[in-house]
ZAMARGU-4260 file (C-alpha; in steps of 0.2 Angstrom, whole numbers, plus 5000, padded with zeros to 4 digits):
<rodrens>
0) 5025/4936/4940 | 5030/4920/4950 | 5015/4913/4962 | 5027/4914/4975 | 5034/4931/4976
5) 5030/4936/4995 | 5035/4952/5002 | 5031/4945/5020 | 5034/4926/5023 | 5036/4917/5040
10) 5051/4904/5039 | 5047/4893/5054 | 5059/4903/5066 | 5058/4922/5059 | 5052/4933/5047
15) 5059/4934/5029 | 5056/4949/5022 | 5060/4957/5003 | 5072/4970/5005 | 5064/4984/4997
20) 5077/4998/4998 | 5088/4987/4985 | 5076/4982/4970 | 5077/4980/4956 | 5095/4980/4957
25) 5096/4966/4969 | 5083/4956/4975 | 5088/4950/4994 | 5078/4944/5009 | 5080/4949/5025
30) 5078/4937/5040 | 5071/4945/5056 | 5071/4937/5073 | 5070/4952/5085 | 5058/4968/5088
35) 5073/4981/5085 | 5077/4974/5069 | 5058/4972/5063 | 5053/4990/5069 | 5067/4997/5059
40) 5064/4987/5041 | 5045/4993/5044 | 5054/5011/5047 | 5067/5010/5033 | 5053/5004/5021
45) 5060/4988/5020 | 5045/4982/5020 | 5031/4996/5015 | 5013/4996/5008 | 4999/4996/5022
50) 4993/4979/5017 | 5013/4970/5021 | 5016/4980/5035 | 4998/4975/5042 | 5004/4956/5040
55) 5023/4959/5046 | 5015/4966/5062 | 5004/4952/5063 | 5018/4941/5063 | 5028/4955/5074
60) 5017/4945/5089 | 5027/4931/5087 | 5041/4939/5087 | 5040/4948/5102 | 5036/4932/5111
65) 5051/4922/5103 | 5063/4936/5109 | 5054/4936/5126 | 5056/4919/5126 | 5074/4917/5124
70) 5077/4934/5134 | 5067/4931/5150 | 5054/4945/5146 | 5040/4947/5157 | 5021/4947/5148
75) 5022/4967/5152 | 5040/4969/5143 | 5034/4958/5130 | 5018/4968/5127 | 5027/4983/5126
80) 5039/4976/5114 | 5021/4971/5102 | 5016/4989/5105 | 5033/4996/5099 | 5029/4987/5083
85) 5013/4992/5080 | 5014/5010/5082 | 5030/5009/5070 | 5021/5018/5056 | 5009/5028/5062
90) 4997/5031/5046 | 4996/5013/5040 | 4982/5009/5049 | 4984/4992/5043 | 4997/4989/5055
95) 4988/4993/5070 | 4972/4983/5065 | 4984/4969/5061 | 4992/4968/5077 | 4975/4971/5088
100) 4970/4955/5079 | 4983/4945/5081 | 4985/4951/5100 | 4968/4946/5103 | 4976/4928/5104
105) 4991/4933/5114 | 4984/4924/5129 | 4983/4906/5121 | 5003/4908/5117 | 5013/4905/5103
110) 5005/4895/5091 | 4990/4902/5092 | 4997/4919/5087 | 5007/4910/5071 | 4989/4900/5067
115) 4980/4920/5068 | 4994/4929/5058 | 4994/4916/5043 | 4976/4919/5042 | 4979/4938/5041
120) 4992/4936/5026 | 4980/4920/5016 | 4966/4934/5021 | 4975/4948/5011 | 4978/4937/4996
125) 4961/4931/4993 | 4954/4951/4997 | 4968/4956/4984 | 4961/4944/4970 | 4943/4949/4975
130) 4946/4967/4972 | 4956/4963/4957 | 4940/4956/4947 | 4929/4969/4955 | 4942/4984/4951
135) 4943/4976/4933 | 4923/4974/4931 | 4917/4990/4939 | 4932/5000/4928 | 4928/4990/4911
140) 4909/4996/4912 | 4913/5015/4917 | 4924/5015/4902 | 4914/5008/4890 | 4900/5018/4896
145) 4912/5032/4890 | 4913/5025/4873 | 4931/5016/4878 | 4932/5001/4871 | 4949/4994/4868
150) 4963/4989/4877 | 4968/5004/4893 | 4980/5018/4894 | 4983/5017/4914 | 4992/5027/4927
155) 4997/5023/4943 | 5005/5031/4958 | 5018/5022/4971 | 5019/5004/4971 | 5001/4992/4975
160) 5007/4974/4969 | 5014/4959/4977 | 5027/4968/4985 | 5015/4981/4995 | 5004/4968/5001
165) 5004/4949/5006 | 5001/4943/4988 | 4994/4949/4971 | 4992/4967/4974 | 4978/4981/4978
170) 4977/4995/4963 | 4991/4984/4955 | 4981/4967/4957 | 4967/4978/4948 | 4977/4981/4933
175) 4985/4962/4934 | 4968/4959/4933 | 4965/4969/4916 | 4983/4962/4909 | 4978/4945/4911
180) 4963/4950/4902 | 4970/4957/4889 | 4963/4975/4891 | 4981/4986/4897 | 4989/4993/4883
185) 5001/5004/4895 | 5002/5010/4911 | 5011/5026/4916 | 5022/5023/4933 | 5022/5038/4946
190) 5040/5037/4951 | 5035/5044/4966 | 5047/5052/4976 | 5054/5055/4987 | 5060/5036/4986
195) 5056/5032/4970 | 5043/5016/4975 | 5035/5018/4956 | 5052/5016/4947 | 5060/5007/4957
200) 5047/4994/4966 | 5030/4995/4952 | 5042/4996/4936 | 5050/4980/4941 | 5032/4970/4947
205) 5026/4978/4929 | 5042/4971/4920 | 5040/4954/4927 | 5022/4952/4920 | 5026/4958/4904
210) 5015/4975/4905 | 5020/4988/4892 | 5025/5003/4904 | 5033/5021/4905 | 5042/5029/4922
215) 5037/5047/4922 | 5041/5060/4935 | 5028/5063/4946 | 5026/5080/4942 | 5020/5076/4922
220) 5007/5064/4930 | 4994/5077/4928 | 5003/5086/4911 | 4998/5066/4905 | 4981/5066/4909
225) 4975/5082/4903 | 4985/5077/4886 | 4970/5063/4885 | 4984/5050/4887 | 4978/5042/4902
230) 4959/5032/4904 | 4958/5030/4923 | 4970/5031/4937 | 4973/5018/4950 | 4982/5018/4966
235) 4981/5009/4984 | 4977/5017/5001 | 4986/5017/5019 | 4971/5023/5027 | 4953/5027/5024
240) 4942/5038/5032 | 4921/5033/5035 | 4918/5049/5025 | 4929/5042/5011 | 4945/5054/5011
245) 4959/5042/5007 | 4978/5045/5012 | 4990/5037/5003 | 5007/5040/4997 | 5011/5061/4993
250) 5006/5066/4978 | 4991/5055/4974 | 4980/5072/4977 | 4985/5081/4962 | 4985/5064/4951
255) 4967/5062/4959 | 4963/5082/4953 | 4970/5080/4937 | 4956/5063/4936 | 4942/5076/4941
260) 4949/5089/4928 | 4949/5077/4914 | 4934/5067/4920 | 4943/5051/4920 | 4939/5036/4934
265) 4951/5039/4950 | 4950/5022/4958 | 4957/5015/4975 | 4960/4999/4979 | 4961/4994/4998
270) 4955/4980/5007 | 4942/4985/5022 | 4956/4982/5034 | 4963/5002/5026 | 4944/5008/5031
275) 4945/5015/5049 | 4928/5020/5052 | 4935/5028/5071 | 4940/5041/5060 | 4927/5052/5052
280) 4937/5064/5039 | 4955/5063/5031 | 4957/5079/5043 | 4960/5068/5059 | 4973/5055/5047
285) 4991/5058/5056 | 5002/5063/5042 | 5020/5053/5044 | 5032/5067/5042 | 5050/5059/5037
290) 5069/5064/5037 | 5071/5080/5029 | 5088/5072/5020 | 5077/5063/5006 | 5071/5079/5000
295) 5088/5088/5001 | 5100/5075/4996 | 5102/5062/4983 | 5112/5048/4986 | 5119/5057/4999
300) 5126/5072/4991 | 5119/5087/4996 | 5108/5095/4981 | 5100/5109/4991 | 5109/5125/5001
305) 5115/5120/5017 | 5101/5135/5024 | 5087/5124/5017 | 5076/5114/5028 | 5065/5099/5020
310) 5046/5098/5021 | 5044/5077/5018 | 5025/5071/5022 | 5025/5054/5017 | 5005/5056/5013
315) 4995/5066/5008 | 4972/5066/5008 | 4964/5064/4994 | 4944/5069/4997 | 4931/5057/4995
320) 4922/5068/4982 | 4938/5067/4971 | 4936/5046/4973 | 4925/5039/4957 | 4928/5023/4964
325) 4934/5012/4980 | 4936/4993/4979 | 4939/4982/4992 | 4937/4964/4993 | 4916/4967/4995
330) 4915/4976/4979 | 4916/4994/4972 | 4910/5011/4982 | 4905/5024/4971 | 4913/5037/4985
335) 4910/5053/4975 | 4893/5050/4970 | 4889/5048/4989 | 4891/5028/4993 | 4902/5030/5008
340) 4912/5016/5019 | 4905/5023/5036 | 4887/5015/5028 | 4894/5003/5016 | 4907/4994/5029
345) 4898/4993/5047
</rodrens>
């Protein structure tokens, strides 16, 4: 994949940002200048992935006091307009730790707050590479341990590269990692539904590497496991809990159960920015609940009775002691076995 791909990149003026919701039949970049159109591309999933949406929020600072520049905002109405983007997605804890940062320099103006956001995104790239090695080592040594020792049979749920993050990817940098290696002979691709980031957004970052790779439906994700098809799953996080329970996108439970079943690795890949140790257990994690027409339309035709109503969480908790493994940039937890962030991460 070019060096340069970059979901979230700051143009001088604005924001460019990879329109998600067209890949990977076009590939477009979308230019934001103002809060309403920046919350709205975090809303529409324009840009999506905890680690992106954390760095287009920090940049989202800058936003709010160009607009208020050019619109005569008071620091109150431009505060307000920094708080609409921060709490635009309300599990990606990124987001909010992002901003806080960022707003930390608020008071020393514009350049200061551009100077701060760059460091959150060249942040996430060097913790995205960091956890890529460590992911890689730590998975390598479990496996072989097993008696694994060839190239590995993947799986992977929603999308983790380039796209979801301010460069090189989380669980996707992981496997990256392994390609470049030499050690991936497939990965199977969640399509993750209800809006299809696995085939849509991860087959087209997997095609661009060169990775051997199937789509399958969400719902034969644990059908391949227990088949002995699969070595160890990978996937990101939007927010993590100090007791280990991980959110991330719905669905990653029952690939995380299969992994126990099957007593195969279930790795996450985060950086500690997706740790929130305010939150002791995946029970307090607000679950975004979404429109109820992505589950009861497609392509906007109708597919369900017109009675129905649609159940959409966006997330779903996987618990720590389903989680073999969580890397972040400081190296690998082994959550299960009782290493947990909340005495790991202080």
């Amino acid at each position: 994949m070019p060096q340069e791909l970059r979901a979230v990149d700051w143009t001088g003026t604005g924001l460019a940002l990879i329109d998600q919701t067209l890949l990977p039949h076009r590939n477009e970049t979308m230019t934001v200048h103002d809060v309403d159109t920046l919350v709205d591309a975090i809303q529409r999933l324009v840009v999506r992935g905890a680690p992106a949406i954390g760095a287009a929020g920090a940049y989202g600072v800058a936003i709010a006091l160009i607009e208020g520049g050019r619109k005569g905002w008071t620091e109150a109405e431009t505060r307000a307009a920094v708080a609409r983007v921060r709490e635009a997605r309300p599990t990606a804890v990124n987001l909010m730790v992002c901003v806080d940062r960022v707003m930390t320099r608020f008071d020393e103006g514009l350049e200061a707050v551009l100077e701060e956001a760059a460091a959150v995104q060249r942040e996430d790239v060097a913790a995205n590479r960091a956890m890529g090695a460590f992911g890689a080592d730590w998975l390598l040594e479990r496996l072989q341990q097993a008696g694994v020792d060839r190239p590995l049979r993947l799986l992977t749920h929603c999308n983790t590269g380039a796209l979801a993050t301010a460069g090189w990817g989380t669980a996707l940098g992981v496997i990256r990692e392994l390609h470049a290696r030499g050690l991936v002979e497939v990965v199977y691709a969640d399509e993750t539904r209800p809006l299809l980031q696995g085939s849509r957004l991860t087959a087209w970052e997997l095609v661009q590497e060169g990775i051997p790779h199937y789509v399958q439906a969400d719902g034969a994700a644990a059908g391949t496991i227990l088949r002995g098809e699969v070595d160890a799953a990978i996937v990101g996080a939007d927010r993590i809990a100090a007791n280990g329970d991980t959110a991330n996108k719905v669905g990653t439970v029952g690939v995380a159960l299969a992994c126990a079943d099957a007593g195969i690795p279930f790795l996450v890949a985060a950086p500690t920015t997706t740790v929130d140790l305010s939150t002791e257990t995946g029970n307090e994690i607000h679950i975004e609940l979404r429109g109820e027409d992505e589950v009861l339309e497609w392509a906007g035709v109708r597919t369900a009775p017109a009675e129905s109503r649609g159940h959409n969480p966006a997330f779903d908790v996987t618990p720590g002691r389903l989680v073999t493994g969580l890397v972040t940039e400081r190296g690998v937890l082994e959550v299960s076995a009782g290493e947990l962030p909340l005495d790991h991460l202080k």
